[in-house]
C-alpha positions in Angstrom: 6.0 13.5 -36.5 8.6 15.6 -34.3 12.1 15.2 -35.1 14.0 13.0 -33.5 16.1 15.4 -31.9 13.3 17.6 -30.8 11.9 14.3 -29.2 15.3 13.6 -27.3 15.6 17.0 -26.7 12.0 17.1 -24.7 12.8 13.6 -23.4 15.5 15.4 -21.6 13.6 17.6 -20.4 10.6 15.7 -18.8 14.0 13.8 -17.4 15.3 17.1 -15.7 11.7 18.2 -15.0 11.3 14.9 -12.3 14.2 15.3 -10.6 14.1 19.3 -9.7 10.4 19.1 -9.3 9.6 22.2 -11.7 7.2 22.2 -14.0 7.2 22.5 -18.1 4.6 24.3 -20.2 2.8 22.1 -22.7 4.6 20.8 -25.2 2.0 20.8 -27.8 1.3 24.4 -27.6 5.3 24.9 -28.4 4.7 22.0 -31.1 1.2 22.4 -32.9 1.9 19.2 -34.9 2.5 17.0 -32.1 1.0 13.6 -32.1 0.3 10.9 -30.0 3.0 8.7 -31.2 5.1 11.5 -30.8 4.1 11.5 -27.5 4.7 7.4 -26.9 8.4 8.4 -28.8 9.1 11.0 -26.1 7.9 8.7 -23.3 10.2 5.8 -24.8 13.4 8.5 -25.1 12.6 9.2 -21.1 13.0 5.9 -20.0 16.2 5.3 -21.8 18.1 8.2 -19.6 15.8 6.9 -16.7 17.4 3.1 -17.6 20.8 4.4 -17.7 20.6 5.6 -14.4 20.2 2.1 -13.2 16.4 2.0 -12.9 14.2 -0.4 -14.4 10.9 -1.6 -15.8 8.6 -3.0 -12.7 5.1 -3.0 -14.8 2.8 -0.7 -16.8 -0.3 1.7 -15.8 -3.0 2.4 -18.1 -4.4 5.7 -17.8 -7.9 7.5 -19.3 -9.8 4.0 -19.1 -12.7 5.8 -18.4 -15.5 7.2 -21.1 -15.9 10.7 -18.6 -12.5 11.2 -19.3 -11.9 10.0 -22.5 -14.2 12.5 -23.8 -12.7 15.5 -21.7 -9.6 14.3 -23.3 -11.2 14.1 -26.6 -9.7 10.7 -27.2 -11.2 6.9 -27.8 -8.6 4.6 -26.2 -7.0 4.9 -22.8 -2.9 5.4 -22.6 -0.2 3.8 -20.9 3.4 3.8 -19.3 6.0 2.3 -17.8 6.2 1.8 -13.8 9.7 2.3 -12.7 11.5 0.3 -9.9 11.6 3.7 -7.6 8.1 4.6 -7.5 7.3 2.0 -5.4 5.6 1.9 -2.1 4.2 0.0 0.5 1.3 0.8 2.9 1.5 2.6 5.6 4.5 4.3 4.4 5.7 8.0 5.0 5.8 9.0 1.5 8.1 12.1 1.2 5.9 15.0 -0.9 9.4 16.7 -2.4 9.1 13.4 -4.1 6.2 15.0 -6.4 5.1 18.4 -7.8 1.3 18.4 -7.7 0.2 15.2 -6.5 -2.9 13.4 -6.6 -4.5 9.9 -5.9 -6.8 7.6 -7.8 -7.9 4.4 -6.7 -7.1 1.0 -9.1 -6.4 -2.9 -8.7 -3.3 -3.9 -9.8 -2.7 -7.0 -11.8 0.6 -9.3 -10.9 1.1 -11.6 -13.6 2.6 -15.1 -13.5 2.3 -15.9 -16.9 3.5 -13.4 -19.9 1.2 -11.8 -22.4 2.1 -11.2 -26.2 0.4 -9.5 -28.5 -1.8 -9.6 -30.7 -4.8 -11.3 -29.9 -4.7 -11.1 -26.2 -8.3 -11.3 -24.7 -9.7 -10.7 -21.3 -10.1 -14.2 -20.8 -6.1 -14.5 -21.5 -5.5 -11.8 -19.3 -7.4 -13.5 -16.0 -5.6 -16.8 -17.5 -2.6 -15.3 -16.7 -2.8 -12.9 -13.4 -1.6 -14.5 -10.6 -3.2 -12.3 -8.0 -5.1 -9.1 -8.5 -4.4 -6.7 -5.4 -5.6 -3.5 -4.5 -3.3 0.1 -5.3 -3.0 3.7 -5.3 -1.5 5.4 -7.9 0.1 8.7 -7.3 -0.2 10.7 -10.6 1.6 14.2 -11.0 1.9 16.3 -13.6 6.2 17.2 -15.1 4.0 18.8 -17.4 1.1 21.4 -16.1 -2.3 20.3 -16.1 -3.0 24.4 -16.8 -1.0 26.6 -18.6 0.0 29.2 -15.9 -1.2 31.7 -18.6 -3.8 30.7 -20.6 -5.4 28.5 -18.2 -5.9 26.2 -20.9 -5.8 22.5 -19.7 -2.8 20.2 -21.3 -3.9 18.0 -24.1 -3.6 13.9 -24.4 -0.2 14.4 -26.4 1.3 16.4 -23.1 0.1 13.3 -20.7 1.0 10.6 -22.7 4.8 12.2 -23.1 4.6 12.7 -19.2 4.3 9.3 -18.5 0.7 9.2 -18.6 1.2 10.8 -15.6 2.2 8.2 -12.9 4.7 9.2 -10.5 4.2 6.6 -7.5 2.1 3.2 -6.5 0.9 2.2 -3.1 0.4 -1.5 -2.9 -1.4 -3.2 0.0 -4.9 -4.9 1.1 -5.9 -8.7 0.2 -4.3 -10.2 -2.9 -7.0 -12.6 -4.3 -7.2 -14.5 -7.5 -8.9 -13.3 -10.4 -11.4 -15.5 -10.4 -12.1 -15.7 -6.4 -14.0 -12.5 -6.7 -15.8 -11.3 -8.9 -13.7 -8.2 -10.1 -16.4 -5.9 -11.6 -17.7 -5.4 -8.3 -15.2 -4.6 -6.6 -15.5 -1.2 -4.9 -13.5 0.9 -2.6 -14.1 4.3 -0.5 -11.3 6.6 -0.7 -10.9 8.6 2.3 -8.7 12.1 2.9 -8.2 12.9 6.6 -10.6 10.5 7.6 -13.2 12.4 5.1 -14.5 10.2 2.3 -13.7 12.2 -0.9 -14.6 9.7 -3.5 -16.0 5.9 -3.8 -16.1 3.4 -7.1 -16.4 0.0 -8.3 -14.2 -1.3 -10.7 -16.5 -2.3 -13.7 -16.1 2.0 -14.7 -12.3 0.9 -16.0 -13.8 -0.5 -19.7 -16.8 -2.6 -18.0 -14.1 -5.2 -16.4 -10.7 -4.0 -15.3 -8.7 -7.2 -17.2 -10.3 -5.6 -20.0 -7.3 -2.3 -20.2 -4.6 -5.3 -19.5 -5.9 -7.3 -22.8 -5.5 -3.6 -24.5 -2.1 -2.7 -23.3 -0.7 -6.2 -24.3 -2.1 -5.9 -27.6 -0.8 -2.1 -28.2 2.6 -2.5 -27.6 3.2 -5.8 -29.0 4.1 -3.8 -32.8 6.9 -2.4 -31.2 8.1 -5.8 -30.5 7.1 -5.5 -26.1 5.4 -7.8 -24.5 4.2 -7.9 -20.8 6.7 -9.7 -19.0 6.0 -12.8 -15.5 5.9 -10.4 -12.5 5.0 -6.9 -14.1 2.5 -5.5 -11.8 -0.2 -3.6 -14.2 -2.4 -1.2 -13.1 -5.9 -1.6 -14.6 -7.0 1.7 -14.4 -8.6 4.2 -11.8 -12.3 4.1 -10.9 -12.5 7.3 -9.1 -11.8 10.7 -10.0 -8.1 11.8 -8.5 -7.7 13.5 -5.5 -5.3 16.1 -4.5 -3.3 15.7 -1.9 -0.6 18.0 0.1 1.9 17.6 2.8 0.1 15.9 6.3 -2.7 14.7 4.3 -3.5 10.8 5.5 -5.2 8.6 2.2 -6.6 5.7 2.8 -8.4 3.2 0.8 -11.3 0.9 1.8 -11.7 -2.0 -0.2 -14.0 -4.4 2.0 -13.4 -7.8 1.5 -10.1 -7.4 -0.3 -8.5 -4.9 2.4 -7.6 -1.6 3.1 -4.2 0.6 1.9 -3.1 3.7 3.8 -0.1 5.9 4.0 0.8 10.1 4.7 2.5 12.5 3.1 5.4 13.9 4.6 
């Protein structure tokens, strides 16, 4: 384990990183011994100094729910963060791009709970018990942290991601909210176009066979630290494409047939 003032110290960092939009190089090639609960200890010391600028908690993503990249991460569980109240958006926004380094897009269903979930024990069937609408979303992931190092060109390992806030940097919310049991979630698909060019499609059993499965996970890993998921979090279930890059002017939109379609541009 890093000590704890190495761990505030990168905190800190990952802190400055957001707001100036430049990028660090991987923190467990500068810390060999790096773990992944040192990782979860240097996401939790970020969103202290990102509390005590007034923001707060809105819900959680859950990241790497898929077994292609699980193994390219060479893990066997998916991760998870916090959602903060300013990366937020609705569709058919203008989303600014100096809002984000390197972005890209991935394609989920978001879960809005109505009832809370505690640890341990939580099952899938809890989980559907609980949602009170399941709703299409884009997730705008970006990396603090480089996905490459600029000079090895080796890619950043799970320890990296997990510290970076798994990743997420923004949420697009929009389509047909339905409830969880109107539909039959595992077969729900969507077509994720660029620039009116469709760069990747999915259906949502790829996120762990059913996507309430990752909630049931995440409510059931951070219950030891005493955290719980709260009436209202949104959670994001997981992507079921591969992410999509995306640059000033691009348009993304999302087509998820019966439940809707999300859209927005960068700016």
């Amino acid at each position: 384990m890093l000590p704890q003032t190495v761990i505030a110290d990168l905190a800190r960092q990952l802190y400055q990183a957001r707001k100036s939009r430049t990028q660090l190089r991987h923190f467990s090639t500068l810390h060999p011994g790096m773990t992944i609960e040192d990782g979860y200890s240097i996401q939790r010391e970020w969103v202290k100094l990102e509390m005590a600028d007034g923001r707060t908690i809105k819900g959680r993503k859950i990241g790497l729910t898929s077994r292609a990249m699980q193994m390219a991460s060479q893990i066997t569980e998916p991760d998870y963060a916090p959602l903060m109240d300013d990366m937020f958006f609705e569709t058919a926004s203008d989303i600014p791009i100096e809002r984000f380094i390197a972005p890209r897009v991935e394609v989920e269903l978001a879960f809005i709970l109505g009832k809370p979930l505690k640890g341990p024990g939580v099952t899938l069937y809890d989980v559907l018990r609980a949602t009170e609408y399941v709703t299409p979303a884009l997730e705008i992931i970006d990396a603090r942290i480089e996905q490459f190092d600029r000079d090895t060109k080796q890619m950043r390992k799970v320890f990296d991601t997990i510290s970076d806030f798994a990743a997420n940097a923004g949420v697009v919310t929009g389509g047909k909210p339905v409830r969880p049991d109107a539909v039959d979630l595992r077969w729900t698909g969507a077509m994720l176009y660029k620039n009116a060019v469709i760069e990747e499609t999915g259906l949502a059993a790829a996120v762990l066979n059913h996507p309430a499965t990752g909630v049931a996970w995440l409510a059931n890993k951070i219950a030891p630290f005493g955290e719980q998921l709260q009436a209202g979090d949104l959670v994001l279930g997981g992507s079921f494409t591969r992410p999509t890059t995306a640059q000033r002017g691009d348009v993304l939109h999302a087509d998820y047939g019966p439940l809707g379609s999300i859209s927005f541009r960068f700016v």
